[in-house]
N, CA, C and O atoms as a printed pandas DataFrame, in Angstrom:
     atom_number atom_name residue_name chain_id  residue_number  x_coord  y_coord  z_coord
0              1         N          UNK        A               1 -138.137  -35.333   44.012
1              2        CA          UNK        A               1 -138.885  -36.500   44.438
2              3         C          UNK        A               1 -138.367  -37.724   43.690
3              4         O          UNK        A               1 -138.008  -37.617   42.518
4              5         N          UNK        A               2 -138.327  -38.731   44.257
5              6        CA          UNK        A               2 -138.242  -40.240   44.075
6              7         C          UNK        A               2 -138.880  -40.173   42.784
7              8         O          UNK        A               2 -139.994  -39.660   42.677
8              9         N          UNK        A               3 -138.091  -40.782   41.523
9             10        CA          UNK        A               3 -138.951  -41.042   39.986
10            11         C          UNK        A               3 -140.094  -42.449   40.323
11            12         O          UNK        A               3 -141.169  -42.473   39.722
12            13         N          UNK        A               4 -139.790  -43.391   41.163
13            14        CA          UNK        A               4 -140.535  -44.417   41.545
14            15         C          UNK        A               4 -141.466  -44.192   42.545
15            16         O          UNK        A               4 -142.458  -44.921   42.522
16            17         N          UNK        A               5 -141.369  -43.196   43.586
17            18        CA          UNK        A               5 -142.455  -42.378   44.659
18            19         C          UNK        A               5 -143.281  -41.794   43.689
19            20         O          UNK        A               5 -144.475  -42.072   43.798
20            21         N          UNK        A               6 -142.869  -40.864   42.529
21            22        CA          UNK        A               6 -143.719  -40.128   41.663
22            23         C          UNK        A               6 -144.405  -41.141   40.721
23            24         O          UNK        A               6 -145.451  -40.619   40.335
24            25         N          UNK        A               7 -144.289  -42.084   40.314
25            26        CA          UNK        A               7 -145.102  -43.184   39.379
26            27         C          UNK        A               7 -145.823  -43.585   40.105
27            28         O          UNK        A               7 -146.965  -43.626   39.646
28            29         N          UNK        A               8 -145.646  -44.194   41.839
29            30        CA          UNK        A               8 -146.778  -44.443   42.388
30            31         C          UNK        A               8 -148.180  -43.685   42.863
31            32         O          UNK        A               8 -149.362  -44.010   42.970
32            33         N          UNK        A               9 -147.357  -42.455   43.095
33            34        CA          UNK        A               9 -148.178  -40.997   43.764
34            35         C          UNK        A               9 -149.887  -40.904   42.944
35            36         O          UNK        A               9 -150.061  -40.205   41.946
36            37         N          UNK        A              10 -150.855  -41.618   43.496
37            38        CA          UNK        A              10 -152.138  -41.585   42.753
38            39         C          UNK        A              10 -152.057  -40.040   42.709
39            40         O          UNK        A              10 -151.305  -39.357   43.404
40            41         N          UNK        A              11 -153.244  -39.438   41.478
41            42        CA          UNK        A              11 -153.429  -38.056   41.336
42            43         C          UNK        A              11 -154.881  -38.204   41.415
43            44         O          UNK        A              11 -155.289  -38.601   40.324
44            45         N          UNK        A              12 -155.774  -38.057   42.207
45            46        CA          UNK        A              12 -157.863  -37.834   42.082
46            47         C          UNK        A              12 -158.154  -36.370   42.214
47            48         O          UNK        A              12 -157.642  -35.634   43.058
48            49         N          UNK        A              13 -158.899  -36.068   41.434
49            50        CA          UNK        A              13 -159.618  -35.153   41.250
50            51         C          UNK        A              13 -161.240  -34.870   41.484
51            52         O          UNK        A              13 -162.222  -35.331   40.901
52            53         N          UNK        A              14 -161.122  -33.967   42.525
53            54        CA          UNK        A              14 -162.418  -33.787   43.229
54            55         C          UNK        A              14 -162.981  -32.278   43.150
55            56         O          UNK        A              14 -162.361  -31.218   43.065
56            57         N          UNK        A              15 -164.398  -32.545   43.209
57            58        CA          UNK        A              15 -164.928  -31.320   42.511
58            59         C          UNK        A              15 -164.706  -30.631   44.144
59            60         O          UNK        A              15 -164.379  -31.397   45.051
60            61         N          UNK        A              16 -164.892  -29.275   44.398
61            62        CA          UNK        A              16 -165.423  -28.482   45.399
62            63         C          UNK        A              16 -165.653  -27.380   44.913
63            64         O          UNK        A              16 -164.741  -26.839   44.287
64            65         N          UNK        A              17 -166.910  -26.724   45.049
65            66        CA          UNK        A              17 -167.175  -25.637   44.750
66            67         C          UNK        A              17 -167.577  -25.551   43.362
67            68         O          UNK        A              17 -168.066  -26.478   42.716
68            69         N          UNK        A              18 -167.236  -23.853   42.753
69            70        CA          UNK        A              18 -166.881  -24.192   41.176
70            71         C          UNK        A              18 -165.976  -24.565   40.815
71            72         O          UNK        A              18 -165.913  -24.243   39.628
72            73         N          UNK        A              19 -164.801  -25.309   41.209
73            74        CA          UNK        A              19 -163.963  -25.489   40.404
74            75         C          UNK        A              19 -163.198  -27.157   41.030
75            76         O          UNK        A              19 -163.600  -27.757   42.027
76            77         N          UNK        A              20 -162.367  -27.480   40.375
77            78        CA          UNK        A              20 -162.016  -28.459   40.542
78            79         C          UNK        A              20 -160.723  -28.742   41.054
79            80         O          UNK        A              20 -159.896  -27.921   40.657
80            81         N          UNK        A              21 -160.176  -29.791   41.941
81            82        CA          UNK        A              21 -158.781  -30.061   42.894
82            83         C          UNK        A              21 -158.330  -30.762   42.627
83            84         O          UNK        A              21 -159.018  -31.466   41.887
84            85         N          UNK        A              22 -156.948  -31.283   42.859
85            86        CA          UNK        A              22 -156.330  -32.308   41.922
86            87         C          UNK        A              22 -155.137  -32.779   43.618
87            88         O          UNK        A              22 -154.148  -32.220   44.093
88            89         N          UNK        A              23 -155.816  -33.857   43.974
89            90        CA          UNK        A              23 -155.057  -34.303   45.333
90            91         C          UNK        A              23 -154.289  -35.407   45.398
91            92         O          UNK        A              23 -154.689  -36.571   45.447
92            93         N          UNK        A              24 -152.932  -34.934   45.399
93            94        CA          UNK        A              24 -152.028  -36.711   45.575
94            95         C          UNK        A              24 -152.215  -37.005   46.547
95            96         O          UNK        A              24 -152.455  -36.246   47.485
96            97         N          UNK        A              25 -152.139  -38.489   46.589
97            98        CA          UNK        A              25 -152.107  -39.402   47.426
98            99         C          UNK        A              25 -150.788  -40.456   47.594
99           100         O          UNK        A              25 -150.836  -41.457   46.879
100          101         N          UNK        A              26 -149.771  -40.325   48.366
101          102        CA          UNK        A              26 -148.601  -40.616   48.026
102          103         C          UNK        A              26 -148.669  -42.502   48.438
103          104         O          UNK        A              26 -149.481  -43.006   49.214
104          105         N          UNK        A              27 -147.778  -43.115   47.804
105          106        CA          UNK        A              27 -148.067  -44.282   48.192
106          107         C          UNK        A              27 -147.535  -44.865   49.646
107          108         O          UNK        A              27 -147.397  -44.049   50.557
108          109         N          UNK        A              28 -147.307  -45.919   49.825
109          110        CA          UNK        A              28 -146.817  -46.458   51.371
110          111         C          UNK        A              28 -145.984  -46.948   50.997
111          112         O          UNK        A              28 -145.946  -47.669   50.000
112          113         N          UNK        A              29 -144.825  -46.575   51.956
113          114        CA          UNK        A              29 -143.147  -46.825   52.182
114          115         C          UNK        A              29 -143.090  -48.638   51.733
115          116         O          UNK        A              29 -142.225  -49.192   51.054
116          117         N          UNK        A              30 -144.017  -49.108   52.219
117          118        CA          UNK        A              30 -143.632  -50.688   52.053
118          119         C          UNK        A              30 -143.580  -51.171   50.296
119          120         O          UNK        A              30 -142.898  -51.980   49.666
120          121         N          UNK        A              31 -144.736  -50.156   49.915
121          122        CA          UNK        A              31 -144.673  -50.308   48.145
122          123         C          UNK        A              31 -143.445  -49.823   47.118
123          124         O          UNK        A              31 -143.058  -50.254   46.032
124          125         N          UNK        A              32 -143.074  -48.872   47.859
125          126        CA          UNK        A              32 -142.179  -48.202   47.458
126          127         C          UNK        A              32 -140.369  -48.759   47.628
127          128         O          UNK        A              32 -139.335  -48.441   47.040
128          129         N          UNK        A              33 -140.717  -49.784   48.816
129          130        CA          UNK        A              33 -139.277  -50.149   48.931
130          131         C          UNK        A              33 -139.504  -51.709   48.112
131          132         O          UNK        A              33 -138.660  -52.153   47.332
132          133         N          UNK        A              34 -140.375  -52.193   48.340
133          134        CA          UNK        A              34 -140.859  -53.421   46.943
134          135         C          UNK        A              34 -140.314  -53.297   45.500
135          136         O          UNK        A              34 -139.440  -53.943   44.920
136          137         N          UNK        A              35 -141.197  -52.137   45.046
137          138        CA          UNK        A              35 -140.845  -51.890   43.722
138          139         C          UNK        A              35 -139.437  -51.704   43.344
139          140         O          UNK        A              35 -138.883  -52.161   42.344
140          141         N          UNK        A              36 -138.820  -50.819   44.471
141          142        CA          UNK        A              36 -137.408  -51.200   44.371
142          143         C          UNK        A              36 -136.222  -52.125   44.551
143          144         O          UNK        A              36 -135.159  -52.109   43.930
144          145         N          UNK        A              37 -136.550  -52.809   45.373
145          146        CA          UNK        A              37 -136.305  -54.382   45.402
146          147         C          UNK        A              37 -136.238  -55.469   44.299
147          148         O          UNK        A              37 -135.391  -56.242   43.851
148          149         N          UNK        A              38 -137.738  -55.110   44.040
149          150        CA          UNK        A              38 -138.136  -56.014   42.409
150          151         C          UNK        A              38 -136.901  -55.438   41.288
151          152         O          UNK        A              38 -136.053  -56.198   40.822
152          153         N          UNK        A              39 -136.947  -54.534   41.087
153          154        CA          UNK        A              39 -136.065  -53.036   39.966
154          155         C          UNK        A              39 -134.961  -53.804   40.254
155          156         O          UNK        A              39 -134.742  -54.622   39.361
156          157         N          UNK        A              40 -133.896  -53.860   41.512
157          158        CA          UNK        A              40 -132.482  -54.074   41.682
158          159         C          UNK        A              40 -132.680  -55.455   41.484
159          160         O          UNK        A              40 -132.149  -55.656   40.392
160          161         N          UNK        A              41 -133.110  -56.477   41.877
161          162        CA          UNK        A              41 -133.322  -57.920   41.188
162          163         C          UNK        A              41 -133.548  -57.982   39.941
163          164         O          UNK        A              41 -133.264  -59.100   39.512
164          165         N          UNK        A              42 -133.976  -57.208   39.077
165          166        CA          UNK        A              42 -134.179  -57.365   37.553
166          167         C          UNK        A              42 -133.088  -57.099   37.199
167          168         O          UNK        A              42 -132.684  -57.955   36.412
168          169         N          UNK        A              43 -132.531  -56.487   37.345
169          170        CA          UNK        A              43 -130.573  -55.537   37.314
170          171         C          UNK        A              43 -130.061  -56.710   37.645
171          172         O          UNK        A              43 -129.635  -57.345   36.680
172          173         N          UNK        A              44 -129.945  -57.264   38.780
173          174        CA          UNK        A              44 -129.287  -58.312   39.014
174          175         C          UNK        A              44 -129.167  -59.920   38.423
175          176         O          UNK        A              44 -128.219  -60.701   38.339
176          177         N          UNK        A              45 -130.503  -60.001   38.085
177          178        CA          UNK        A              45 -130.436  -61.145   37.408
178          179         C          UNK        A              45 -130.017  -60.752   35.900
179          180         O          UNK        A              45 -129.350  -61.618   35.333
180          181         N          UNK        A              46 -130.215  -59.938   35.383
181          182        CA          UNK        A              46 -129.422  -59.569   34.206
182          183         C          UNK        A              46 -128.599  -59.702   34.237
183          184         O          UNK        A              46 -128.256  -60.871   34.061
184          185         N          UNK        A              47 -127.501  -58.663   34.486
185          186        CA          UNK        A              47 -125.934  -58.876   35.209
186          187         C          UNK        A              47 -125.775  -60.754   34.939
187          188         O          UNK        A              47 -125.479  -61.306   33.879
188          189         N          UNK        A              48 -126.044  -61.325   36.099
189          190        CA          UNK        A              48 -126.041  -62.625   35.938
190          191         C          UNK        A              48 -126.348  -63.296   34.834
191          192         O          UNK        A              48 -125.500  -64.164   34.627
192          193         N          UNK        A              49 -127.469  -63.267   33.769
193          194        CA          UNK        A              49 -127.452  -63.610   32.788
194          195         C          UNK        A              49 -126.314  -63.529   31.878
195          196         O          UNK        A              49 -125.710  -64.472   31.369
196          197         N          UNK        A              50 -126.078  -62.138   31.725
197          198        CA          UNK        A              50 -124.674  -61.696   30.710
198          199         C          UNK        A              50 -123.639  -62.911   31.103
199          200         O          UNK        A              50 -123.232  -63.689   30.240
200          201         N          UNK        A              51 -123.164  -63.025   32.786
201          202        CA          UNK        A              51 -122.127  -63.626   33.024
202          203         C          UNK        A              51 -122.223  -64.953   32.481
203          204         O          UNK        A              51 -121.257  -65.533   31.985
204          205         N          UNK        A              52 -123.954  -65.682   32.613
205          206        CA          UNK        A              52 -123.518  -66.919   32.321
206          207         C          UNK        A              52 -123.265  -67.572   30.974
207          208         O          UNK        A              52 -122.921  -68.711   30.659
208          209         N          UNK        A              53 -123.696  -65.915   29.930
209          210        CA          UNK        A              53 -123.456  -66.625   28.439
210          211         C          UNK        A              53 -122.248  -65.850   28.156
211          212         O          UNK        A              53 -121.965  -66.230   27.020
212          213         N          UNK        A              54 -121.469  -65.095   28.463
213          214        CA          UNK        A              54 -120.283  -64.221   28.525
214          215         C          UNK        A              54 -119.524  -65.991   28.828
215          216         O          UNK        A              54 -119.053  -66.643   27.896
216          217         N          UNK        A              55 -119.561  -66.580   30.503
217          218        CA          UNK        A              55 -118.461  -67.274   30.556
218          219         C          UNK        A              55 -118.830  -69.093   30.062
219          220         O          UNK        A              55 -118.056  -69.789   29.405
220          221         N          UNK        A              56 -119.919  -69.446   30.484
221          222        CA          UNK        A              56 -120.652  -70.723   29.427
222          223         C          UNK        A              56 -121.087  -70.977   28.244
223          224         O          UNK        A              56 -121.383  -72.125   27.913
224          225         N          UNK        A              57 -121.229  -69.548   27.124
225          226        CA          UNK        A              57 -121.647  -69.459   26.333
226          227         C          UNK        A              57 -123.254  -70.584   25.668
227          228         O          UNK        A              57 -123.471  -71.151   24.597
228          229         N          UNK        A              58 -123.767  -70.500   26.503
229          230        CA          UNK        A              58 -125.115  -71.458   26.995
230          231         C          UNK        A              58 -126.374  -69.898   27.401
231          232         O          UNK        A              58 -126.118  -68.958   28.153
232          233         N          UNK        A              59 -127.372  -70.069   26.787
233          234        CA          UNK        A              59 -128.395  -69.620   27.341
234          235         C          UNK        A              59 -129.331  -70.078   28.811
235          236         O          UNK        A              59 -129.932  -71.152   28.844
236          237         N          UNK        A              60 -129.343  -69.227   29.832
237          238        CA          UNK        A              60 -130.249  -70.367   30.889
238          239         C          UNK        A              60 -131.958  -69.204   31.033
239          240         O          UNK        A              60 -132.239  -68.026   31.250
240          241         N          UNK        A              61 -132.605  -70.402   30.767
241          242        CA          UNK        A              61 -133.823  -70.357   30.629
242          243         C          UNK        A              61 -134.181  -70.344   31.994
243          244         O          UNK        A              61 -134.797  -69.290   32.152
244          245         N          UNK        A              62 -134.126  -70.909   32.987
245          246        CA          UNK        A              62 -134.587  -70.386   34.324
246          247         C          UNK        A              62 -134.544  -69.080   34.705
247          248         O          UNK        A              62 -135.431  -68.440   35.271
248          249         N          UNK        A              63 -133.209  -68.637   34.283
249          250        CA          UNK        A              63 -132.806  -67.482   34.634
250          251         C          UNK        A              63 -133.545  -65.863   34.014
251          252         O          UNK        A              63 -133.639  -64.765   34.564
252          253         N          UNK        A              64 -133.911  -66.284   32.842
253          254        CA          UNK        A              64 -134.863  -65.418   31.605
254          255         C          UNK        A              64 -135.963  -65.527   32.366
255          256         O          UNK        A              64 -136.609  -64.488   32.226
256          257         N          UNK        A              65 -136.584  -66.385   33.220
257          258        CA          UNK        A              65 -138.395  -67.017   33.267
258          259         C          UNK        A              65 -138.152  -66.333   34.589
259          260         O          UNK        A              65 -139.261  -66.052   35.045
260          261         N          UNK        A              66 -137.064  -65.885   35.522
261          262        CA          UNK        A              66 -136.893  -65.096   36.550
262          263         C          UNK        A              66 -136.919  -63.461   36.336
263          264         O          UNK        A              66 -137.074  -62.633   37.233
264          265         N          UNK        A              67 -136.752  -63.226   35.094
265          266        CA          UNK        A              67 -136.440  -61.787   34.415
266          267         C          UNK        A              67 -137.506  -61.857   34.302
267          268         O          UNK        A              67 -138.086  -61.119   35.098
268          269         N          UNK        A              68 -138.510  -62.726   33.308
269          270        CA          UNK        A              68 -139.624  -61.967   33.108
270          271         C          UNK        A              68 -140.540  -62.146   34.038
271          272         O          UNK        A              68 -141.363  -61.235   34.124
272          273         N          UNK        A              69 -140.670  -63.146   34.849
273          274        CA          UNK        A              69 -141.747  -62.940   36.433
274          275         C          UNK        A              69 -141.202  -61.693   37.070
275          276         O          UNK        A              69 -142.180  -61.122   37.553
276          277         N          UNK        A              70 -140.481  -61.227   37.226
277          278        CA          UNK        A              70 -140.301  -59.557   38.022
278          279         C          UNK        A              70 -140.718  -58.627   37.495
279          280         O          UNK        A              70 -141.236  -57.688   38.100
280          281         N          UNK        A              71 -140.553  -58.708   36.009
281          282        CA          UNK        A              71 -140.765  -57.565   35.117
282          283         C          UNK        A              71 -142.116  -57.636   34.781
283          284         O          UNK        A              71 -142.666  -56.545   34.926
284          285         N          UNK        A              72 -142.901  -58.583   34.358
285          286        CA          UNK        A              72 -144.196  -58.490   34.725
286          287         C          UNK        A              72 -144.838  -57.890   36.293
287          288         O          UNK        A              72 -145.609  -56.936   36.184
288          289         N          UNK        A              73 -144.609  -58.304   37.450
289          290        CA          UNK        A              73 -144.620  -58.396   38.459
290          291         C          UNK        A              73 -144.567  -56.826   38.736
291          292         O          UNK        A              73 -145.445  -56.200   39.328
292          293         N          UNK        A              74 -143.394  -56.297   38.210
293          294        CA          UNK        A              74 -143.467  -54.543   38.535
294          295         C          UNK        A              74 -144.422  -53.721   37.811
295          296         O          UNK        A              74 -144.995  -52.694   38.173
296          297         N          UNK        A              75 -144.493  -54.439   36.597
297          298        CA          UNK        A              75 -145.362  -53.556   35.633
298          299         C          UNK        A              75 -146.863  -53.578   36.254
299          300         O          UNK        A              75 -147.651  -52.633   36.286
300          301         N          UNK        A              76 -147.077  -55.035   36.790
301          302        CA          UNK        A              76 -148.297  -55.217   36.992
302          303         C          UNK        A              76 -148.830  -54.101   38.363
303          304         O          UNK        A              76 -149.863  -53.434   38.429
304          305         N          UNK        A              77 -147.567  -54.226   39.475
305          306        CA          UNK        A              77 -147.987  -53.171   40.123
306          307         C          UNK        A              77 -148.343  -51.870   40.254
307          308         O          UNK        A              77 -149.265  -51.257   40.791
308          309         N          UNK        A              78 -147.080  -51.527   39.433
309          310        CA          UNK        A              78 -147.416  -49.839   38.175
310          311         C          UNK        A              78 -149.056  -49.452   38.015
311          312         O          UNK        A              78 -149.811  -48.593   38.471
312          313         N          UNK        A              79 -149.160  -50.709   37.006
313          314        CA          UNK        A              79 -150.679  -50.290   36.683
314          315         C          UNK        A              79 -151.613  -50.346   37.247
315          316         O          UNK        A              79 -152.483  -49.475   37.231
316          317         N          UNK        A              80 -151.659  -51.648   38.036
317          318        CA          UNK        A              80 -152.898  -51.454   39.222
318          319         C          UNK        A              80 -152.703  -50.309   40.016
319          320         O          UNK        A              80 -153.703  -49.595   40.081
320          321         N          UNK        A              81 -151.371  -49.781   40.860
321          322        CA          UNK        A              81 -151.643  -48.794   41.369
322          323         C          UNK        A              81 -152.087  -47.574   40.982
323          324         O          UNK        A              81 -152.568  -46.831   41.837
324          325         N          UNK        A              82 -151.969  -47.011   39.125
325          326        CA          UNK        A              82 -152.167  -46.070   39.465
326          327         C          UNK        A              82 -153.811  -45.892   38.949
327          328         O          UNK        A              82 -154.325  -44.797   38.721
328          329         N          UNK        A              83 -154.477  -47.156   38.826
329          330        CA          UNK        A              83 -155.747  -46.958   38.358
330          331         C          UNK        A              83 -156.989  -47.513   39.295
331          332         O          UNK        A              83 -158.154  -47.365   38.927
C-alpha cells in the first residue's frame, strides 16, 4: 500500500457484540493525489532553492515562505485527517 494512502487511511473502532472491530476507512483519491502534489512541490521548490544559492549565492526569502506554506499545509492535513 501507498505510505501516503496508509497515513491517510482513518482506523475507528466500534464495539459489536463482546468484542471490539477496528474498520479502515480509506481516504478519497482527490486527497491523496493533493498530498502528493503538495510533497513533489516541496521537493521542488527545494531543488530550486539549492540552485538559487548554489548559482547567486543570495538567500530568497519568497522562496523559503513557499517551503514553509506547503509544509505546514501538508502537515496540517495529516493531522486533521487522521483525527
Amino acid at each position: 500500500m501507498d505510505p501516503i494512502r496508509r497515513a491517510l487511511t482513518r482506523r475507528v473502532s466500534v464495539k459489536r457484540g463482546r468484542g471490539q472491530q477496528t474498520i479502515e476507512i480509506p481516504p478519497s483519491e482527490r486527497l491523496v493525489l493533493g498530498v502528493k502534489f503538495a510533497i513533489a512541490m516541496v521537493v521542488c521548490l527545494s531543488v530550486l532553492e539549492v540552485a538559487h544559492m548554489a548559482f547567486l549565492g543570495t538567500w530568497s526569502s519568497e522562496i523559503f515562505a513557499a517551503i514553509t506554506g506547503l509544509i505546514g499545509t501538508v502537515s496540517g492535513v495529516l493531522i486533521a485527517h487522521r483525527s
